[in-house]
Gaussian input, Z-matrix of N, CA and C with variables (Angstrom, degrees):
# hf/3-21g

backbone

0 1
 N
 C     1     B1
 C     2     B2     1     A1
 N     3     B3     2     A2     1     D1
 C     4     B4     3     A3     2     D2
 C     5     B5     4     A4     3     D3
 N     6     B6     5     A5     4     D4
 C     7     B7     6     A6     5     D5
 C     8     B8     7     A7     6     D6
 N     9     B9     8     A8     7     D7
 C    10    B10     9     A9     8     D8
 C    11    B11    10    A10     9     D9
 N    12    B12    11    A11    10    D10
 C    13    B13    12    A12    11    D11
 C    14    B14    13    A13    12    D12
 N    15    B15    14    A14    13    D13
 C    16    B16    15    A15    14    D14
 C    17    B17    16    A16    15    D15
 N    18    B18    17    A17    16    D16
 C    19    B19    18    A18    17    D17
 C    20    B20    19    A19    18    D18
 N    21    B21    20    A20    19    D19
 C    22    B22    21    A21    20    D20
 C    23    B23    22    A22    21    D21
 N    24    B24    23    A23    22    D22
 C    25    B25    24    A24    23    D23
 C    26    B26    25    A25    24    D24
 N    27    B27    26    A26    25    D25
 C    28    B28    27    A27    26    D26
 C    29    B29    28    A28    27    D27
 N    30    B30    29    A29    28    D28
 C    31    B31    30    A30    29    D29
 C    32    B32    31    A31    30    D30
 N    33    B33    32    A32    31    D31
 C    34    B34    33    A33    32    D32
 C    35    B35    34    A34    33    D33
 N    36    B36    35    A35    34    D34
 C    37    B37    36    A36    35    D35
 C    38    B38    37    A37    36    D36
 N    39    B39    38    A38    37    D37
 C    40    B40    39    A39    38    D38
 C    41    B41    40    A40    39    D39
 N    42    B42    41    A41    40    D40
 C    43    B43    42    A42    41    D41
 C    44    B44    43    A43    42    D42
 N    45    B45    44    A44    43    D43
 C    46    B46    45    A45    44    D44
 C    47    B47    46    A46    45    D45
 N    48    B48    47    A47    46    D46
 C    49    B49    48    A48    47    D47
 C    50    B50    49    A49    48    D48
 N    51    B51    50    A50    49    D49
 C    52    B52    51    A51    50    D50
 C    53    B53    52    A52    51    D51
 N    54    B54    53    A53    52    D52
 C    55    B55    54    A54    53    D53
 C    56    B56    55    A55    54    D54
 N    57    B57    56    A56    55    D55
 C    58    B58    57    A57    56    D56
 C    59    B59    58    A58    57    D57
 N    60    B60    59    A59    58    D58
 C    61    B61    60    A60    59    D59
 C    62    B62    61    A61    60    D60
 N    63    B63    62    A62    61    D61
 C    64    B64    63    A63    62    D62
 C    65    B65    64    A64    63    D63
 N    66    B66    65    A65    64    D64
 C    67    B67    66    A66    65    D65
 C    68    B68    67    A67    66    D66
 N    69    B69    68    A68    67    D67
 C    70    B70    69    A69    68    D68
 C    71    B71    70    A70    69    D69
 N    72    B72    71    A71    70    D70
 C    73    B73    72    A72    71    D71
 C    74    B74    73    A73    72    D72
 N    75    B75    74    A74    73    D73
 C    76    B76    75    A75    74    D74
 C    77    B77    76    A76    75    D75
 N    78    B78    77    A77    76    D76
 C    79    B79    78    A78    77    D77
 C    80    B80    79    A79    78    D78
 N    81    B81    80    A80    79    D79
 C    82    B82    81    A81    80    D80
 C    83    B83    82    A82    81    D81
 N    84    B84    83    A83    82    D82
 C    85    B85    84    A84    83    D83
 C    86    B86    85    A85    84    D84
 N    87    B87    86    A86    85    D85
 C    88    B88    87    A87    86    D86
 C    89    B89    88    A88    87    D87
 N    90    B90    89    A89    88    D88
 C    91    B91    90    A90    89    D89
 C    92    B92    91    A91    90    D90
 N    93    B93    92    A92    91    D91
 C    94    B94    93    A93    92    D92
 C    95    B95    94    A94    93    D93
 N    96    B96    95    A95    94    D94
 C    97    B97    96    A96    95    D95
 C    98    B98    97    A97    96    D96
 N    99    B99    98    A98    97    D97
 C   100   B100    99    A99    98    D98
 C   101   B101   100   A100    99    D99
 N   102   B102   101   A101   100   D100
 C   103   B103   102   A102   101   D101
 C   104   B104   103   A103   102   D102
 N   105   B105   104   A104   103   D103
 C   106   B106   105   A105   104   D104
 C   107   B107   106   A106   105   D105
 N   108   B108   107   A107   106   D106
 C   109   B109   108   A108   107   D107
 C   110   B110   109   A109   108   D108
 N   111   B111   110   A110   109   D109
 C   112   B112   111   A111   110   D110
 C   113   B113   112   A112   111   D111
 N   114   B114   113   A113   112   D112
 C   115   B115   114   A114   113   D113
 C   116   B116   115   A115   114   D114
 N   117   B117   116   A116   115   D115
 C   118   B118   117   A117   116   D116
 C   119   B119   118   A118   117   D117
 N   120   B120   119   A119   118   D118
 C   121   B121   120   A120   119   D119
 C   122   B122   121   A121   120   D120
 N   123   B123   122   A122   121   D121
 C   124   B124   123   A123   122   D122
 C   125   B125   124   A124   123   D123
 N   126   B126   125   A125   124   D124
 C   127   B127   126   A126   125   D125
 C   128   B128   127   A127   126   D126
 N   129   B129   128   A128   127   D127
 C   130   B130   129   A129   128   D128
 C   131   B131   130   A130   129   D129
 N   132   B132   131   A131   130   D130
 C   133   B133   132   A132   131   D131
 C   134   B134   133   A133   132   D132
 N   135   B135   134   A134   133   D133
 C   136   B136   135   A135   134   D134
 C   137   B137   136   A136   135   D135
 N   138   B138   137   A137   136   D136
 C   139   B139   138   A138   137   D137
 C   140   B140   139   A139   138   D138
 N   141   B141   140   A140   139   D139
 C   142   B142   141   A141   140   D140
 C   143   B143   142   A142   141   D141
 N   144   B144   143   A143   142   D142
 C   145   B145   144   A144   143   D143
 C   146   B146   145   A145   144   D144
 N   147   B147   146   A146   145   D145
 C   148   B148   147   A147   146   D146
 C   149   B149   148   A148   147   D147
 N   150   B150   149   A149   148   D148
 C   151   B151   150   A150   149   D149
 C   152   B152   151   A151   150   D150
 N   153   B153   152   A152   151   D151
 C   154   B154   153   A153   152   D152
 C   155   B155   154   A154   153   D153
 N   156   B156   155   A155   154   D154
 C   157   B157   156   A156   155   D155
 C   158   B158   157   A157   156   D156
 N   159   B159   158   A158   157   D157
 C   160   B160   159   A159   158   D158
 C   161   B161   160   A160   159   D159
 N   162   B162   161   A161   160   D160
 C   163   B163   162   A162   161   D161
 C   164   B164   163   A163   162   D162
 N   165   B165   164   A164   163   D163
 C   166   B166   165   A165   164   D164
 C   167   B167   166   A166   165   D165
 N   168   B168   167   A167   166   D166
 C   169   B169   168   A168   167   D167
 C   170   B170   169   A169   168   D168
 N   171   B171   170   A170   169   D169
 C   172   B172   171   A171   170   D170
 C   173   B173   172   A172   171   D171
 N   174   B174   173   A173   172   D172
 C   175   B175   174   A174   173   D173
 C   176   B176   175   A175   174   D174
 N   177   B177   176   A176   175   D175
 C   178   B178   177   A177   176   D176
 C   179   B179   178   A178   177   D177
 N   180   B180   179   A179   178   D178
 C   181   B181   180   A180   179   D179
 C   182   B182   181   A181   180   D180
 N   183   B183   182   A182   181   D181
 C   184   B184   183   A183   182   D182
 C   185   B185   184   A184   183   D183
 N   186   B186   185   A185   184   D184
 C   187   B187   186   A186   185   D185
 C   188   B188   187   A187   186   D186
 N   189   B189   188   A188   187   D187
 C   190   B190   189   A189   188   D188
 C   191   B191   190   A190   189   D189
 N   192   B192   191   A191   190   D190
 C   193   B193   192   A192   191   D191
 C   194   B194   193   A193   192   D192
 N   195   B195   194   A194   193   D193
 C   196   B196   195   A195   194   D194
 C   197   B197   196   A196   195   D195
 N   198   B198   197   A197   196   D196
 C   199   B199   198   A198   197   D197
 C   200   B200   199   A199   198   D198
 N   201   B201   200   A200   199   D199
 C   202   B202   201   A201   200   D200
 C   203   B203   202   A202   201   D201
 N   204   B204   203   A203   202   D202
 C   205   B205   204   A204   203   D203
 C   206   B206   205   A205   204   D204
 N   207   B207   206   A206   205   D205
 C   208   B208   207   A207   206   D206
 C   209   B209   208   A208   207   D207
 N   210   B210   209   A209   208   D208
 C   211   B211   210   A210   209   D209
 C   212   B212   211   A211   210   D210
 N   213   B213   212   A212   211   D211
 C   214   B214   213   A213   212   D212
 C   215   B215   214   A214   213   D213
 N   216   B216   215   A215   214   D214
 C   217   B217   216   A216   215   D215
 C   218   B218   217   A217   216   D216
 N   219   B219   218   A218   217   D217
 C   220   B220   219   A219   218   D218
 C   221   B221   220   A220   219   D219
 N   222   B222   221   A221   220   D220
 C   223   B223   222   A222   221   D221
 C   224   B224   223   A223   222   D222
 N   225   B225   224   A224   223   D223
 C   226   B226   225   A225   224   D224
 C   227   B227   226   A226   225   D225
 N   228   B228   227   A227   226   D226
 C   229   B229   228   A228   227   D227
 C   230   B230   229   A229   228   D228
 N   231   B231   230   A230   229   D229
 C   232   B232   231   A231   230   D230
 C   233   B233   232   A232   231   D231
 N   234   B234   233   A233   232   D232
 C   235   B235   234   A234   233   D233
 C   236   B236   235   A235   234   D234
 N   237   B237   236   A236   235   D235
 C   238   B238   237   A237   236   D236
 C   239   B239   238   A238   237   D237
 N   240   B240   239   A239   238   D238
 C   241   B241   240   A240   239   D239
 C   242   B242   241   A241   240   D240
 N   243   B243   242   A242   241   D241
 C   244   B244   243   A243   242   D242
 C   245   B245   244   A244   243   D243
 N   246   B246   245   A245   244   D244
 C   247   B247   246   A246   245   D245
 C   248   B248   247   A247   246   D246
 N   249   B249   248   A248   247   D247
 C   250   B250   249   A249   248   D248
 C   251   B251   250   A250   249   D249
 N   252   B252   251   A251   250   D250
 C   253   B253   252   A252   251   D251
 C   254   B254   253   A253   252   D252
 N   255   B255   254   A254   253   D253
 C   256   B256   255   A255   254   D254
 C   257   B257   256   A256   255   D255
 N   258   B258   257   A257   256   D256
 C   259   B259   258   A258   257   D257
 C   260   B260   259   A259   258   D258
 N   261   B261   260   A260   259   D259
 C   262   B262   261   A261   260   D260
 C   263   B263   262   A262   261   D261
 N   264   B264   263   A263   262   D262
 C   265   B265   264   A264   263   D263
 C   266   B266   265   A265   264   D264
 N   267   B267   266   A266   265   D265
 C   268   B268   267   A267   266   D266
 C   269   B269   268   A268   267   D267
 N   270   B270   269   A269   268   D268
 C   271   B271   270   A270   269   D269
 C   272   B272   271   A271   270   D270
 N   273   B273   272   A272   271   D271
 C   274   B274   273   A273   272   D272
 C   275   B275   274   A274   273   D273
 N   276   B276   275   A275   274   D274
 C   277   B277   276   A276   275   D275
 C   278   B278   277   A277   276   D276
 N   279   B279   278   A278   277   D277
 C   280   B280   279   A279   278   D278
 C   281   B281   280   A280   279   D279
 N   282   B282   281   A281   280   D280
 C   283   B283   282   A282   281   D281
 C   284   B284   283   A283   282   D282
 N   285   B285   284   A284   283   D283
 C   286   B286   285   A285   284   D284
 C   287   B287   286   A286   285   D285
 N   288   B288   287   A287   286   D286
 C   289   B289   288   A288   287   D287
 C   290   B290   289   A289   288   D288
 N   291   B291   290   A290   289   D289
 C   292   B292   291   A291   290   D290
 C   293   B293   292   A292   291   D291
 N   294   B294   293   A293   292   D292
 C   295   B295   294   A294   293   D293
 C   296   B296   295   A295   294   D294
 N   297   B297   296   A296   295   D295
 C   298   B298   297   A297   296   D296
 C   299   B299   298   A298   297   D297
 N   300   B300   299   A299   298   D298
 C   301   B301   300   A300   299   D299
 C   302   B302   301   A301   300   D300
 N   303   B303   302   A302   301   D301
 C   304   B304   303   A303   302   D302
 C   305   B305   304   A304   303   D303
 N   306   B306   305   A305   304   D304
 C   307   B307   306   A306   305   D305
 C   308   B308   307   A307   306   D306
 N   309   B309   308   A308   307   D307
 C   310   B310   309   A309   308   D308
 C   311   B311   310   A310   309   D309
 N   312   B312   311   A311   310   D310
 C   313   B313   312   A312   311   D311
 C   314   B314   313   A313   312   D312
 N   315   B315   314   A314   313   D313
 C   316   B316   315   A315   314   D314
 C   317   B317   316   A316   315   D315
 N   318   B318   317   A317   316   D316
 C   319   B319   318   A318   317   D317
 C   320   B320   319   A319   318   D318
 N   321   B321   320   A320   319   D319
 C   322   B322   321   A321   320   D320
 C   323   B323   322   A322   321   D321
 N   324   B324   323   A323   322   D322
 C   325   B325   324   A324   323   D323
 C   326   B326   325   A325   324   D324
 N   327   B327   326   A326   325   D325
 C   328   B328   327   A327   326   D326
 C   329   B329   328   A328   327   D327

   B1=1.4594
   B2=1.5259
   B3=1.5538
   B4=0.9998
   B5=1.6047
   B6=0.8363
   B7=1.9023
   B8=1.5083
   B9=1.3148
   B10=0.9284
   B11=1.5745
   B12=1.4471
   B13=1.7094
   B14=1.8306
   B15=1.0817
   B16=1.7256
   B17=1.9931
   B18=1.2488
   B19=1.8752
   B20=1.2016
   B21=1.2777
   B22=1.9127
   B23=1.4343
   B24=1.2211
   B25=1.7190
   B26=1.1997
   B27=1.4774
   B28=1.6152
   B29=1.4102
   B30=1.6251
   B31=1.5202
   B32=1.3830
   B33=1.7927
   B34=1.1024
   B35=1.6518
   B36=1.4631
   B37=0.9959
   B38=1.5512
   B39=1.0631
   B40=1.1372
   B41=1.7201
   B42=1.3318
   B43=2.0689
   B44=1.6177
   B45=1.4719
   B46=1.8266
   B47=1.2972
   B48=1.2332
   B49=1.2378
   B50=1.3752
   B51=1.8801
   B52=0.6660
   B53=2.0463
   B54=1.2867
   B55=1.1592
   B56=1.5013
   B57=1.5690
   B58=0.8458
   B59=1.4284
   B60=1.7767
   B61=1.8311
   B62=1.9454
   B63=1.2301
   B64=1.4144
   B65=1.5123
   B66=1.5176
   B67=1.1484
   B68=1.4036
   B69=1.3300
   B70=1.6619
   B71=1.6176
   B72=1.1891
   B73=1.7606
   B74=1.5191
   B75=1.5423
   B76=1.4291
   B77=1.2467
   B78=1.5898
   B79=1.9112
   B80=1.3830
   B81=1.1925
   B82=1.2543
   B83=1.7805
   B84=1.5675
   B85=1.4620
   B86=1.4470
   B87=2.1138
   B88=2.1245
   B89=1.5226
   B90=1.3876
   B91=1.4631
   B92=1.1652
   B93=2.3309
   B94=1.5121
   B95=1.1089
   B96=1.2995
   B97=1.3005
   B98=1.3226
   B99=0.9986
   B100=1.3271
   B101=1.6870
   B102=1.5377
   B103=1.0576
   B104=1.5773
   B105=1.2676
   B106=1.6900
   B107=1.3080
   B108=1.3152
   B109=1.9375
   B110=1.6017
   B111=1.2582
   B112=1.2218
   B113=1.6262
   B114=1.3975
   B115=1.6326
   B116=2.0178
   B117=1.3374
   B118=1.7637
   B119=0.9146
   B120=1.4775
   B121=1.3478
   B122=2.2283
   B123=1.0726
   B124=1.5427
   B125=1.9338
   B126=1.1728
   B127=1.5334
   B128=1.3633
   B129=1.8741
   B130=1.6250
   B131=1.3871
   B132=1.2311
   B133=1.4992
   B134=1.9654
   B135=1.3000
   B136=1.4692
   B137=1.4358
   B138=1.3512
   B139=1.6706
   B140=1.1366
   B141=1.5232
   B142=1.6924
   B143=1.6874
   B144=1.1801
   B145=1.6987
   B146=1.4421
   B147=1.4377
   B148=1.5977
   B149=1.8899
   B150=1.3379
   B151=1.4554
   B152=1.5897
   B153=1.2986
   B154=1.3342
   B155=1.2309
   B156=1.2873
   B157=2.0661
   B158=1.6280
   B159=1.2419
   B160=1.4697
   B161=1.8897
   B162=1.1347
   B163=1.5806
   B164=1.2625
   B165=1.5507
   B166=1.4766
   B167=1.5644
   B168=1.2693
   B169=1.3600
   B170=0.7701
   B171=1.1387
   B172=1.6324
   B173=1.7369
   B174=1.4385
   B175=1.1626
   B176=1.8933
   B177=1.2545
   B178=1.5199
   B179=1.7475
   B180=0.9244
   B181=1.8292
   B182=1.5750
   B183=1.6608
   B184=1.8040
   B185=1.4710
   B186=1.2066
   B187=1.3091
   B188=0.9289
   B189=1.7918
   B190=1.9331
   B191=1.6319
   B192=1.4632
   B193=1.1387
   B194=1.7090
   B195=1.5370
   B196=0.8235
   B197=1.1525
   B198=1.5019
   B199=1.5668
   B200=1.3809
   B201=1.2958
   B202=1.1887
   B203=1.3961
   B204=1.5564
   B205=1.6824
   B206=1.4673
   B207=1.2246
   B208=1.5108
   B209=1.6915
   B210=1.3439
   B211=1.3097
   B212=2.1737
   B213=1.2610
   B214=1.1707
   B215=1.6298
   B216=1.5517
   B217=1.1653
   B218=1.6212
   B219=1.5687
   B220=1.6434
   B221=0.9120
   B222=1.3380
   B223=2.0857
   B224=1.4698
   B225=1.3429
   B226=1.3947
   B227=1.7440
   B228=1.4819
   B229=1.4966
   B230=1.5746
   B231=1.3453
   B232=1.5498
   B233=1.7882
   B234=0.7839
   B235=1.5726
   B236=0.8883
   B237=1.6125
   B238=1.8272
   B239=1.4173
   B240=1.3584
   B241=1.4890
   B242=1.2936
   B243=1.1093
   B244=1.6580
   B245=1.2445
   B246=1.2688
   B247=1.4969
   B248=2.0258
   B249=1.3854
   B250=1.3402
   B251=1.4368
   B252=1.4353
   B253=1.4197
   B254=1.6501
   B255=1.1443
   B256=1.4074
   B257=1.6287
   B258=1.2288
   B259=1.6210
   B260=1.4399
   B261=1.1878
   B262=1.2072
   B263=1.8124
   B264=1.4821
   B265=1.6555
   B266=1.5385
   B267=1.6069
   B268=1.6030
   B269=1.4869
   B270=1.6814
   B271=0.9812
   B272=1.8411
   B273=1.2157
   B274=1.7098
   B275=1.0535
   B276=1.6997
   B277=1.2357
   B278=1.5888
   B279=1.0169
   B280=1.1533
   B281=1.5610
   B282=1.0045
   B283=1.6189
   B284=1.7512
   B285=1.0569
   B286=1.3805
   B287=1.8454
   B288=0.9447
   B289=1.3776
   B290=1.5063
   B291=1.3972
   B292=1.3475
   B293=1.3729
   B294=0.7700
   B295=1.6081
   B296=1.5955
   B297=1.5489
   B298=1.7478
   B299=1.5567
   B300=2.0371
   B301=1.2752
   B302=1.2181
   B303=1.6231
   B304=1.4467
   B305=1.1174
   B306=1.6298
   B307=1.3324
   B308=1.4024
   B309=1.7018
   B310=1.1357
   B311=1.8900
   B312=1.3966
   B313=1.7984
   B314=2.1088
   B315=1.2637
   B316=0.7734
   B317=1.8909
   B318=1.0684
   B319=1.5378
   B320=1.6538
   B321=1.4326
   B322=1.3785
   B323=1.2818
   B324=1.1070
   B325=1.3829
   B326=1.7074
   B327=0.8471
   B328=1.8343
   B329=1.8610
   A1=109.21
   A2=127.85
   A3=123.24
   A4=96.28
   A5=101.08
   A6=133.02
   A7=98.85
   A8=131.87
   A9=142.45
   A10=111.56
   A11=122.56
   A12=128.20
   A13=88.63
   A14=75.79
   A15=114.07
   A16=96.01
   A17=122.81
   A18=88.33
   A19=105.18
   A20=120.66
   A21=111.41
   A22=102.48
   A23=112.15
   A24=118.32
   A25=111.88
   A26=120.86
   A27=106.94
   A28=110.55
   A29=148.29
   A30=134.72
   A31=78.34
   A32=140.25
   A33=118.06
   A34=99.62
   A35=123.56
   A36=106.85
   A37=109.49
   A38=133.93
   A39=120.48
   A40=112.86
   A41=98.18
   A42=99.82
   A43=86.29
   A44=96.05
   A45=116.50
   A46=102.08
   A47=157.73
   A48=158.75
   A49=116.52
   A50=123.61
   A51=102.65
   A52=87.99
   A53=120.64
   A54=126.44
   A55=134.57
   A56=119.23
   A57=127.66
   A58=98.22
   A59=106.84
   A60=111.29
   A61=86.67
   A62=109.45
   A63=108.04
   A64=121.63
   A65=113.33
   A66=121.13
   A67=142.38
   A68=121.51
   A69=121.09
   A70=103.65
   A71=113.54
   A72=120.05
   A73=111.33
   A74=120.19
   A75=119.02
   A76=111.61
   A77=103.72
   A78=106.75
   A79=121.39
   A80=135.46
   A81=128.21
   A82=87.18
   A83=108.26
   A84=142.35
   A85=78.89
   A86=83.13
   A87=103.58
   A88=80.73
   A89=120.97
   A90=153.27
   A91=93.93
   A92=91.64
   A93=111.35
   A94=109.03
   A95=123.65
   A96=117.82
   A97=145.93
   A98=162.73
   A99=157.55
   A100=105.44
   A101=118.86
   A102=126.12
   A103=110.77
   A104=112.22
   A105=107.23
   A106=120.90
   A107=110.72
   A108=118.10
   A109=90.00
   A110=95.56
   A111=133.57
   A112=118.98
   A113=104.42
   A114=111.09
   A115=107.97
   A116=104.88
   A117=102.79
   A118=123.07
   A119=120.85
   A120=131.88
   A121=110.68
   A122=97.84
   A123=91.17
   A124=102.49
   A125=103.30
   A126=124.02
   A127=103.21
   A128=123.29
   A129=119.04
   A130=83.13
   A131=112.09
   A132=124.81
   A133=111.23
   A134=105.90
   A135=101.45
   A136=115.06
   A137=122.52
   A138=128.72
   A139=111.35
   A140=88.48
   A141=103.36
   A142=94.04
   A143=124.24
   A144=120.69
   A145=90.25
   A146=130.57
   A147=139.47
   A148=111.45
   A149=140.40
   A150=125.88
   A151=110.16
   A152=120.85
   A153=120.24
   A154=124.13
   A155=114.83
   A156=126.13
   A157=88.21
   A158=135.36
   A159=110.85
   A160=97.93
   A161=126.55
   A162=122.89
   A163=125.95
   A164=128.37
   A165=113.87
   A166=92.05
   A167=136.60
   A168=140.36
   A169=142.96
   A170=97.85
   A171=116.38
   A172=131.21
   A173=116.30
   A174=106.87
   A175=116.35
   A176=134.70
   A177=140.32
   A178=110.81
   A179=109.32
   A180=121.88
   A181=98.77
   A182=98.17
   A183=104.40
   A184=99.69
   A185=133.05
   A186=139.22
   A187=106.34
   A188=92.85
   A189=128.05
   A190=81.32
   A191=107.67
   A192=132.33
   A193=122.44
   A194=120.56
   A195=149.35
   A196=132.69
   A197=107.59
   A198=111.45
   A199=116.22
   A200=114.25
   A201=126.21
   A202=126.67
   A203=108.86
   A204=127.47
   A205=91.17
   A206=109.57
   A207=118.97
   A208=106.58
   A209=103.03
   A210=108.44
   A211=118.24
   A212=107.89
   A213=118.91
   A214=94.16
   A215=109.79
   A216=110.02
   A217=129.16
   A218=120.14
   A219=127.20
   A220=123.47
   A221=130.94
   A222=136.45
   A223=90.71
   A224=134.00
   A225=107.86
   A226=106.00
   A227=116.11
   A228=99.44
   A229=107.30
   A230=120.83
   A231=125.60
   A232=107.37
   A233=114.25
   A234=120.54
   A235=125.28
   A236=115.61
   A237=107.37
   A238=118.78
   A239=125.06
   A240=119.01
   A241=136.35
   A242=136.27
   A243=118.87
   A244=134.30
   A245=97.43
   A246=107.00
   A247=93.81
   A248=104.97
   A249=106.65
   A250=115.99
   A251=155.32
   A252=134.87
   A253=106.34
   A254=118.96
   A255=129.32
   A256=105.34
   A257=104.36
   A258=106.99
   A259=126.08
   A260=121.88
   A261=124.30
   A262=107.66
   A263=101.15
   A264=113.11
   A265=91.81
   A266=105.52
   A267=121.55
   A268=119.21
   A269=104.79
   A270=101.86
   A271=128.03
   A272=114.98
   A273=95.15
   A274=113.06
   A275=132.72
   A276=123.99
   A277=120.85
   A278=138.79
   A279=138.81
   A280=118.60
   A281=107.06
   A282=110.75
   A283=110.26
   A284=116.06
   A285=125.94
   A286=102.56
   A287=133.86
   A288=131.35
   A289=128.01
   A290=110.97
   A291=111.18
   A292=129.06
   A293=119.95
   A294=116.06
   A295=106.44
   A296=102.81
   A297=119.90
   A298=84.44
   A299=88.99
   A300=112.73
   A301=130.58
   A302=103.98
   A303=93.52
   A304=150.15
   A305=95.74
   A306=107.89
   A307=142.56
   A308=112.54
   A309=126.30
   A310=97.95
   A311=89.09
   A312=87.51
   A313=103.21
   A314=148.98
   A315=144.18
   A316=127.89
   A317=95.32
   A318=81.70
   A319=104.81
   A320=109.13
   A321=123.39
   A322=129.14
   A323=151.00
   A324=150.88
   A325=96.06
   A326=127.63
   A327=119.88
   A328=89.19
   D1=157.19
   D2=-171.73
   D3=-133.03
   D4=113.79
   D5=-154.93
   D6=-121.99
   D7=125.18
   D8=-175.84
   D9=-91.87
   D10=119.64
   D11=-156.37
   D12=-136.93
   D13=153.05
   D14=-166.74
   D15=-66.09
   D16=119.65
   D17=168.86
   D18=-122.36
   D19=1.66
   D20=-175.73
   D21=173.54
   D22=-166.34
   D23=175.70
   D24=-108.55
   D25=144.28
   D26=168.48
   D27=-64.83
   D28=-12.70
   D29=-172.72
   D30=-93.04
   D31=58.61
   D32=140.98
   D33=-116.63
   D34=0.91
   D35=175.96
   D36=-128.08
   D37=136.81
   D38=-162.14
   D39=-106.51
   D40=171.46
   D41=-158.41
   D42=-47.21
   D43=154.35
   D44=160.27
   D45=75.81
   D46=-11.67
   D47=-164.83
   D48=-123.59
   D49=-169.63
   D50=-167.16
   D51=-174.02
   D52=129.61
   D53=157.93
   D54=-127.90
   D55=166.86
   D56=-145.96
   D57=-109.62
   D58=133.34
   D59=-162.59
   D60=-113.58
   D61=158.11
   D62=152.98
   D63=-112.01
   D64=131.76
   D65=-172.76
   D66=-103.48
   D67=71.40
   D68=-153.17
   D69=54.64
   D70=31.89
   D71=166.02
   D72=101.70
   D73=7.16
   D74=176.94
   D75=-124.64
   D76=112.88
   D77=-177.24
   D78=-58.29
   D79=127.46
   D80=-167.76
   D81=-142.73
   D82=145.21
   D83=-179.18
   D84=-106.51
   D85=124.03
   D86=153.13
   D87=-112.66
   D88=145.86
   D89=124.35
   D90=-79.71
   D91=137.77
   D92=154.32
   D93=-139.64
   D94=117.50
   D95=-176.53
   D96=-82.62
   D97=167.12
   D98=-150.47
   D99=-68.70
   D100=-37.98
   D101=158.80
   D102=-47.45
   D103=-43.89
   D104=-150.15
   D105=126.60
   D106=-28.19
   D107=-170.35
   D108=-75.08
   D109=140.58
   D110=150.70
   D111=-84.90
   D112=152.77
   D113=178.49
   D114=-176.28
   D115=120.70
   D116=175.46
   D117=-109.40
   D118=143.93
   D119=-151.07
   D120=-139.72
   D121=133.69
   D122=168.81
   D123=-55.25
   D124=149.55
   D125=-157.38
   D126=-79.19
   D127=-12.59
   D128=-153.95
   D129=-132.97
   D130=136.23
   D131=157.96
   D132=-55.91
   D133=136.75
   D134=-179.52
   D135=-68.18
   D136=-9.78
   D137=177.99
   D138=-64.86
   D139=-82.36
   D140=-155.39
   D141=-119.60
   D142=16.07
   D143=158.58
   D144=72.06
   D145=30.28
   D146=175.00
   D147=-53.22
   D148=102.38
   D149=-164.42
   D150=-59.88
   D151=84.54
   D152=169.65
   D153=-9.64
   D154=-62.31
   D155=-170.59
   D156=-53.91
   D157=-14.05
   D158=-174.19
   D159=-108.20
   D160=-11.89
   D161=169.53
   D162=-48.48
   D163=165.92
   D164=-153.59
   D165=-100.13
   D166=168.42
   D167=150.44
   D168=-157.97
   D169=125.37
   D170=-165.09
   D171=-106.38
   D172=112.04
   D173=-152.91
   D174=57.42
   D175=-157.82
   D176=163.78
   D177=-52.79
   D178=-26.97
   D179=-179.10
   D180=-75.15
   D181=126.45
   D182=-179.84
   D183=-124.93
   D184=137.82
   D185=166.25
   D186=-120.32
   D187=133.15
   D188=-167.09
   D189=-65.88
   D190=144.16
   D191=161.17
   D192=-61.22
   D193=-36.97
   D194=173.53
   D195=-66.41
   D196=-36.09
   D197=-178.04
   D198=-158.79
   D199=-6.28
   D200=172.76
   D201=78.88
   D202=27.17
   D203=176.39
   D204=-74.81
   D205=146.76
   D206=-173.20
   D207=-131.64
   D208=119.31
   D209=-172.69
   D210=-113.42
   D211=145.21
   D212=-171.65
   D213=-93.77
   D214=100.60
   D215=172.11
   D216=-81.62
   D217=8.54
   D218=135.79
   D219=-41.54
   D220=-27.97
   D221=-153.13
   D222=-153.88
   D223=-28.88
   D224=-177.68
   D225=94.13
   D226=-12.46
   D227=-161.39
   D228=-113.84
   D229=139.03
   D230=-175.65
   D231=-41.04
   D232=141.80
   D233=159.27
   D234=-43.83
   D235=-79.20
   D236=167.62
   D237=-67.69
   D238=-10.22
   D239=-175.78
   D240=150.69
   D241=-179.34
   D242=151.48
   D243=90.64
   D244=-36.62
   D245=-158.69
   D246=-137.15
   D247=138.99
   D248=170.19
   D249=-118.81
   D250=132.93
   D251=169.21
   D252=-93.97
   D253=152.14
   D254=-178.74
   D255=-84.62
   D256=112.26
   D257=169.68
   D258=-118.17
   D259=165.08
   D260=-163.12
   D261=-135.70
   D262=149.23
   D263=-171.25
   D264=-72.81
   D265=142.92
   D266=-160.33
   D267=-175.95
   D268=100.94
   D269=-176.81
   D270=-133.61
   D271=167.88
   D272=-177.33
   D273=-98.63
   D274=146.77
   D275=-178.47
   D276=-90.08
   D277=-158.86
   D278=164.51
   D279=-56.85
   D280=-47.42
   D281=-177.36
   D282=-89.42
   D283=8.09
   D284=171.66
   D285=90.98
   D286=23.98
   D287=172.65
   D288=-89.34
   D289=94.15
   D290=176.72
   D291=-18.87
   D292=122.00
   D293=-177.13
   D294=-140.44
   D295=125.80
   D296=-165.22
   D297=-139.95
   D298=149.87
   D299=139.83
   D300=-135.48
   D301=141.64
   D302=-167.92
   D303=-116.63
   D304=73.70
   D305=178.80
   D306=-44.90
   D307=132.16
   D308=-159.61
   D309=-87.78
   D310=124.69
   D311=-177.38
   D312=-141.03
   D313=160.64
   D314=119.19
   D315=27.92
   D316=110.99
   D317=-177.09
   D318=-72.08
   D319=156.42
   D320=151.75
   D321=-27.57
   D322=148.25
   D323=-157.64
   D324=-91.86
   D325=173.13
   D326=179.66
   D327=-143.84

């Protein structure tokens, strides 16, 4: 079942950035953006395994640290192409408590 569990606070990640929670044993990246939105992401770029939580972001748009594939973290899918990241439904509650589920889907294309 995919049950939505508490994983941290949002004042653990601060605007524009983005860190990496562990989840019953699966690393998962929250982005928060300067707006406030939240969005989770597998932690490794599908290229070159680039550590996401350190990519730049701007607005919903995250750029791999690594190589500079730039991904639309709404859909998960690179801009120019190619590449998809696996994301997951993620949201904040009232009291600021992360809240994920973690759905089991297909890995990313490599």
């Amino acid at each position: 079942m995919n049950r939505e569990r508490s994983i941290g606070h949002l004042s653990q990640i601060p605007l524009g950035e983005g860190r990496n929670f562990d989840v019953d044993g699966t690393v998962v990246t929250v982005f928060r953006t300067r707006r406030g939105e939240i969005f989770a992401t597998q932690p490794a770029c599908p290229h070159k395994q680039g550590p996401l939580a350190d990519g730049l972001l701007g607005g919903t748009l995250l750029v791999c640290p690594l190589h500079d594939t730039t991904f639309d973290l709404r859909t998960g899918e690179s801009v120019a192409g190619g590449y998809r990241l696996r994301t997951y439904p993620v949201r904040a509650a009232a009291d600021g408590r992360i809240l994920l589920a973690l759905v089991r889907e297909p890995a990313a294309a490599e």
